[in-house]
N, C-alpha and C positions, 0 to 999 in steps of 0.2 A: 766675788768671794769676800769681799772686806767687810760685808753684812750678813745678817741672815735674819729669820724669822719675822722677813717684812709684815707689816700689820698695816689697813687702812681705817680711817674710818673709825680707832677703837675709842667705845663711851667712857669716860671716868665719875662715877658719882663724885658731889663736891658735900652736898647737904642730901639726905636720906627723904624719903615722902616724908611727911607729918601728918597724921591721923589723931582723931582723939580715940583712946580708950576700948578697945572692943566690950564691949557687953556679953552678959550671959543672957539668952530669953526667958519667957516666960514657962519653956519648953524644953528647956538643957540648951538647944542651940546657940552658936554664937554668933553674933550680929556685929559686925566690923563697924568700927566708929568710925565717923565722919572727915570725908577728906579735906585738911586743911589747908596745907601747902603742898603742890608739886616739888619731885626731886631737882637739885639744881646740878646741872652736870656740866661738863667738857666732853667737847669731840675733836681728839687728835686729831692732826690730818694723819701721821706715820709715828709708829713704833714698829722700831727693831731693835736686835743686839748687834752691837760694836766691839770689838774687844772684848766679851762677855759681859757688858752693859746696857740693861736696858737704854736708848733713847725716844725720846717722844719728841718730835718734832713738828711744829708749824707753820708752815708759810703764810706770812703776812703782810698785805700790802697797804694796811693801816692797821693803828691797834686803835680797836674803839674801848670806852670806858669798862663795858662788861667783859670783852676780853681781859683785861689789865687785872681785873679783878677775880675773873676765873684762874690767870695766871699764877695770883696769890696763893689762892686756896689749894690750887693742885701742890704746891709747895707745904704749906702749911698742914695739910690732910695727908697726903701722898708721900710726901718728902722727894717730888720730881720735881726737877728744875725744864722747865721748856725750852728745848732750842730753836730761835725763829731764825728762817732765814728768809 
């Protein structure tokens, strides 16, 4: 009972896809511009609430460089701090 609304698993966008431009056809229709970059995300391992606080937490048995860096971003976009254990 010191938890609740366990979560596994949950994705966090870090960066949005990037597309160029949709177009209009020839036709009226619209023609979705070309895909440039893939989205760049994070996968919790657990969120839940503590105290009425969300937590996101990850278990890590190394932190490699893109972790370190998705870390950042979930901070900087999110304003979540990761707790590893």
């Amino acid at each position: 009972g010191e938890i609740s609304n366990l979560r596994r698993q949950v994705k966090f966008i870090l960066i949005p896809t990037q597309c160029e431009p949709s177009q209009i056809g020839p036709r009226g229709g619209v023609r979705k511009g070309k895909l440039l970059e893939h989205e760049c995300s994070y996968i919790a391992d657990f969120v839940y609430t503590e105290n009425g606080e969300t937590v996101v937490e990850d278990t890590k048995g190394m932190k490699t460089k893109d972790y370190i860096i998705k870390r950042k971003l979930m901070l900087y976009v999110h304003n979540i701090r990761i707790r590893e254990v």
